[in-house]
C-alpha positions as CSV (number, residue, x, y, z in Angstrom):
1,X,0.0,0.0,0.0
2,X,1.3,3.3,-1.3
3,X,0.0,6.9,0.0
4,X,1.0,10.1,0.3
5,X,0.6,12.4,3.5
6,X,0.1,16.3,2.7
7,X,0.0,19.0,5.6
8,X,-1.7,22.5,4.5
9,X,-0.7,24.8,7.0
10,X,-1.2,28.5,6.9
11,X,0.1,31.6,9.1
12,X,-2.7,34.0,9.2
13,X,-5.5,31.7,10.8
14,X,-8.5,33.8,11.8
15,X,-8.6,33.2,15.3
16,X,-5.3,31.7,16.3
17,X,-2.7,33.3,13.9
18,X,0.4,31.7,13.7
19,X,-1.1,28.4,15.4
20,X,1.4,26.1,13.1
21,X,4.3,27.7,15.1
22,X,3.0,27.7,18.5
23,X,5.3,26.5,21.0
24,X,4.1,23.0,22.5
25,X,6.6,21.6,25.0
26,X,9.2,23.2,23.2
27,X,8.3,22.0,19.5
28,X,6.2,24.1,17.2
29,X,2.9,22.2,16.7
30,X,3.7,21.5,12.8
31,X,6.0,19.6,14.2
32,X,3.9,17.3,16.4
33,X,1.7,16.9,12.7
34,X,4.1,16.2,10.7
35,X,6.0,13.4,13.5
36,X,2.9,11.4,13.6
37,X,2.5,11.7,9.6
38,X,6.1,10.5,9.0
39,X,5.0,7.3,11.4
40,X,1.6,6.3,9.5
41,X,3.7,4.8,6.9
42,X,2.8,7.2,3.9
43,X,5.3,7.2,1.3
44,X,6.1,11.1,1.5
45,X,5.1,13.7,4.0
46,X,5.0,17.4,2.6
47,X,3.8,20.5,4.4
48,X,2.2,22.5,2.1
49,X,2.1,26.5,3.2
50,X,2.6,29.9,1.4
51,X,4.7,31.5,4.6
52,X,8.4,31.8,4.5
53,X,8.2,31.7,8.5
54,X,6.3,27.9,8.3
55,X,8.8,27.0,5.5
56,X,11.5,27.9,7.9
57,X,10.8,26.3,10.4
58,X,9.7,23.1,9.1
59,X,13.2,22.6,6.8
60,X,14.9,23.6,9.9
61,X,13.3,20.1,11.6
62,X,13.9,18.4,8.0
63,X,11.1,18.1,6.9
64,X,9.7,18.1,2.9
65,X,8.3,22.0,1.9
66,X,5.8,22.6,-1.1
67,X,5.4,26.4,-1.2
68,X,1.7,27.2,-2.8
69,X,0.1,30.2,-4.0
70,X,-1.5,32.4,-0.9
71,X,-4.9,33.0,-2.7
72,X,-6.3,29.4,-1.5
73,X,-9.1,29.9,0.0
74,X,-9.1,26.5,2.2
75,X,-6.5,23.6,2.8
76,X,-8.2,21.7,0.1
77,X,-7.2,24.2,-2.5
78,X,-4.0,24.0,-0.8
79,X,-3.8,20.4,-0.9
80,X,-4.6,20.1,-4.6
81,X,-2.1,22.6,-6.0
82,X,0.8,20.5,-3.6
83,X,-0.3,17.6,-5.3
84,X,0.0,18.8,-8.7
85,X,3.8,20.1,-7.8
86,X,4.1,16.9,-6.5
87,X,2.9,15.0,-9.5
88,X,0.4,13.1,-7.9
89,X,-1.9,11.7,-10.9
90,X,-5.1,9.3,-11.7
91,X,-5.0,6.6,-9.1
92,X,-2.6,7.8,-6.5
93,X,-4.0,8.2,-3.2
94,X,-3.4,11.0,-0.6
95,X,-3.9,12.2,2.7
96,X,-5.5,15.8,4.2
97,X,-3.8,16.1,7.5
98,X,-4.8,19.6,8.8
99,X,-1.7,21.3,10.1
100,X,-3.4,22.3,13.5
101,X,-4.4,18.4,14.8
102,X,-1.2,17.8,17.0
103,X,-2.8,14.9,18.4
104,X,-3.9,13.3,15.5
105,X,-3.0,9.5,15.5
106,X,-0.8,7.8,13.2
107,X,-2.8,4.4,13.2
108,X,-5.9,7.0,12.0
109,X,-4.1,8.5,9.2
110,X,-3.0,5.0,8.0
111,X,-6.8,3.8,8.0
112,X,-8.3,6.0,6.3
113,X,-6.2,5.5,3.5
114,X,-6.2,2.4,3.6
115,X,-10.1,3.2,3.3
116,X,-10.0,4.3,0.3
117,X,-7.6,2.1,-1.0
118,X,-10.0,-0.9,-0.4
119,X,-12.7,1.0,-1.6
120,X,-12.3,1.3,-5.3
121,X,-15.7,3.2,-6.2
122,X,-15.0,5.5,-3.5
123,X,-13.6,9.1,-4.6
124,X,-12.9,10.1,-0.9
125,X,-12.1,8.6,2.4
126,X,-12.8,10.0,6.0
127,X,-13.2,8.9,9.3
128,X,-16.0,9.5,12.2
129,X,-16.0,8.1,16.4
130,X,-19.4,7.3,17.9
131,X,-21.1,10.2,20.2
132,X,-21.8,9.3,23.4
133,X,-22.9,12.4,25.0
134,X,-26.5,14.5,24.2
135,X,-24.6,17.6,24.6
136,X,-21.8,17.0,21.2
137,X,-25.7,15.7,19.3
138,X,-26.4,19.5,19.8
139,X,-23.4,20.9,19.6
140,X,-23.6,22.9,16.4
141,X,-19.5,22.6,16.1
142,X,-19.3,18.9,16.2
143,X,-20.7,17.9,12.9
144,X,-22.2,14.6,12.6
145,X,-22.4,12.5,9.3
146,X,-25.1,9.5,9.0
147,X,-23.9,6.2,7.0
148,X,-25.5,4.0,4.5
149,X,-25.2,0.0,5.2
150,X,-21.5,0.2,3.1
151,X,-20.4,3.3,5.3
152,X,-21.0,5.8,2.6
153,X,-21.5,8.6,3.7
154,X,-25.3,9.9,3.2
155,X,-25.1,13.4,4.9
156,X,-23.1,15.5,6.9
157,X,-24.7,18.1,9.0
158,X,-24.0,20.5,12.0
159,X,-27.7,19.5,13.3
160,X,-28.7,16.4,15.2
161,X,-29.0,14.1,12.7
162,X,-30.5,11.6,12.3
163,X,-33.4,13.1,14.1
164,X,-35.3,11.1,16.9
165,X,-38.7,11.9,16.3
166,X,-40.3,10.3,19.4
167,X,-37.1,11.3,21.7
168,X,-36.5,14.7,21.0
169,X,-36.6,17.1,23.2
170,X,-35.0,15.2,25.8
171,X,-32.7,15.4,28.9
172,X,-29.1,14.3,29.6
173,X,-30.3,10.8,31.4
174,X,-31.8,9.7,28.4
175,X,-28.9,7.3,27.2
176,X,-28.2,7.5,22.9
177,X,-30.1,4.9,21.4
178,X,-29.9,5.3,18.1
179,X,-26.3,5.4,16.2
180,X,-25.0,9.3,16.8
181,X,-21.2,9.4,14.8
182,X,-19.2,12.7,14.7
183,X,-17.3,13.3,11.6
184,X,-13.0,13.7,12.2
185,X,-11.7,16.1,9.7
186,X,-9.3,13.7,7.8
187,X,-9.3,13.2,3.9
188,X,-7.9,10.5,1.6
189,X,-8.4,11.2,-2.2
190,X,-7.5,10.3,-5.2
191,X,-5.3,12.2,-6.9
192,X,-7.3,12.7,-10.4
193,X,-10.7,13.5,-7.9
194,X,-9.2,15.8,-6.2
195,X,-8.4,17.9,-8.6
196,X,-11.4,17.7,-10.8
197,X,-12.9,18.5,-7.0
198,X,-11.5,21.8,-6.5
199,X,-12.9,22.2,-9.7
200,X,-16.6,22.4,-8.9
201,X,-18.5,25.7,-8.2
202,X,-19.5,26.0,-4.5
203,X,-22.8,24.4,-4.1
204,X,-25.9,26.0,-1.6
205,X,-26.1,23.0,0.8
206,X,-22.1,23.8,1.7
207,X,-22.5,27.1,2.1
208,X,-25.4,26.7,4.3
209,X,-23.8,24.3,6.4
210,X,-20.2,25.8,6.1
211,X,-19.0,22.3,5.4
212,X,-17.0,21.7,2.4
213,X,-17.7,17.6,1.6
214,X,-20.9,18.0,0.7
215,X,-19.6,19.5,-2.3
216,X,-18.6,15.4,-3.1
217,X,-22.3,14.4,-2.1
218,X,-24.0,17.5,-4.6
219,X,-22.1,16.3,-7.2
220,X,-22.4,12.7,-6.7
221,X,-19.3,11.8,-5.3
222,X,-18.9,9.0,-3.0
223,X,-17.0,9.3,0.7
224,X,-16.5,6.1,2.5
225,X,-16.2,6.6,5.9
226,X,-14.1,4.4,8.5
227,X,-14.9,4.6,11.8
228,X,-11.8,5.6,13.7
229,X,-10.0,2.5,15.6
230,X,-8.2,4.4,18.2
231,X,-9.0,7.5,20.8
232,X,-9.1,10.7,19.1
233,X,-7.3,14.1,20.4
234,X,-8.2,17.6,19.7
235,X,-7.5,19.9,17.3
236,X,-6.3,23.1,18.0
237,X,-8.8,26.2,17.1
238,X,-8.8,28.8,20.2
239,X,-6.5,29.8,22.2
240,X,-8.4,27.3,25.5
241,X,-7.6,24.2,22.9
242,X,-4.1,25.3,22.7
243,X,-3.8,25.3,26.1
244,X,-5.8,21.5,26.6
245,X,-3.0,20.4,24.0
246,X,0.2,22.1,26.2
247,X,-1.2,20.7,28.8
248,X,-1.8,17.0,27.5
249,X,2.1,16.9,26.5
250,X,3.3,18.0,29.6
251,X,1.5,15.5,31.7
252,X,2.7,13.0,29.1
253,X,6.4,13.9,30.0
């Protein structure tokens, strides 16, 4: 099995700027990203960025730099122009790793790839957890996606879906009956998809949602969906999860 790992990462965040560079137990957290990249057993690892200061840093730890255009307007754009530089084509398969998921496992990044892999009609691969808590079902941040019987991917949606028509509204002691998955923001594609992807005009149902894959399901694109093997950390979007993260590695030590 043959993948590649790519890591957009971008300076001017809205609100954490410079988050790639923030100091986690004395690493920058690109660092962190790119470690556990480097030991799911892709092929190549790349960081893709448009900032001299990432691009600094990064070669200074050794790792691979694709500089990209600073027009993208998200790390799939990024993603697909890396790609191309990279001369990823047709069949080969690669791997979104978002440059701010310092916790991200290894073993995760590995099975969703393999995902796709083994799932030759699939254009995309991702990866969801169960929900075990009421409170993340409502939680418009935590966006939920609901699976056919193959684990295609039907919907994804920042609303509690699917809806429990007999349970809703309902309080905290009511335990989840009914199969509640939060979607983890890792994506395997196909080379030749992604670009003809990043092609597409921004459809009504994305915008509305502010969620970028169901772009794939507008279109008619299939996402497989693997549900994730191994405990899942946080990403890094605020200042507080920065902190959570510090704190994790320096209990760790």
């Amino acid at each position: 099995m043959s993948f590649s790992v790519i890591i957009p990462a971008r300076y001017a965040s809205s609100r954490l700027p410079a988050k790639a560079l923030a100091d986690i137990a004395g690493k920058p957290m690109i660092w962190y990203v790119y470690q556990n990249a480097l030991q799911s057993g892709a092929a190549r690892v790349v960081i893709a960025t448009d900032d001299a200061r990432i691009a600094d840093v990064a070669h200074a730890f050794g790792a691979t730099v694709c500089m990209t255009a600073n027009t993208h307007q998200s790390g799939t754009d990024r993603v697909a122009e890396a790609a191309r530089l990279l001369g990823l084509v047709g069949e080969d398969v690669l791997v979104n790793v978002q440059g701010d998921e310092p916790l991200l496992p290894a073993s995760l990044i590995r099975q969703v790839a393999e995902t796709l892999i083994n799932q030759p009609i699939a254009n995309m691969a991702t990866a969801c957890e169960s929900i075990t808590e009421w409170a993340s079902v409502f939680n418009p941040n935590i966006v939920k996606v609901v699976l056919d019987k193959q684990n295609f991917a039907l919907y994804f949606s920042r609303a509690p879906i699917p809806f429990w028509r007999d349970g809703f509204p309902l309080n905290s002691a009511v335990p989840i009956t009914a199969h509640y998955y939060r979607h983890i923001g890792i994506y395997a594609y196909r080379a030749a998809y992604l670009q003809d992807y990043t092609q597409l005009p921004v459809c009504a149902l994305e915008q509305v949602e502010a969620l970028e894959q169901l772009r794939v399901l507008f279109n008619g694109g299939k996402i497989c969906v693997t549900q994730a093997l191994c405990s899942i950390g946080i990403g890094v979007d605020t200042e507080e999860d920065l902190q959570k993260v510090r704190l994790f590695f320096t209990n760790r030590k």
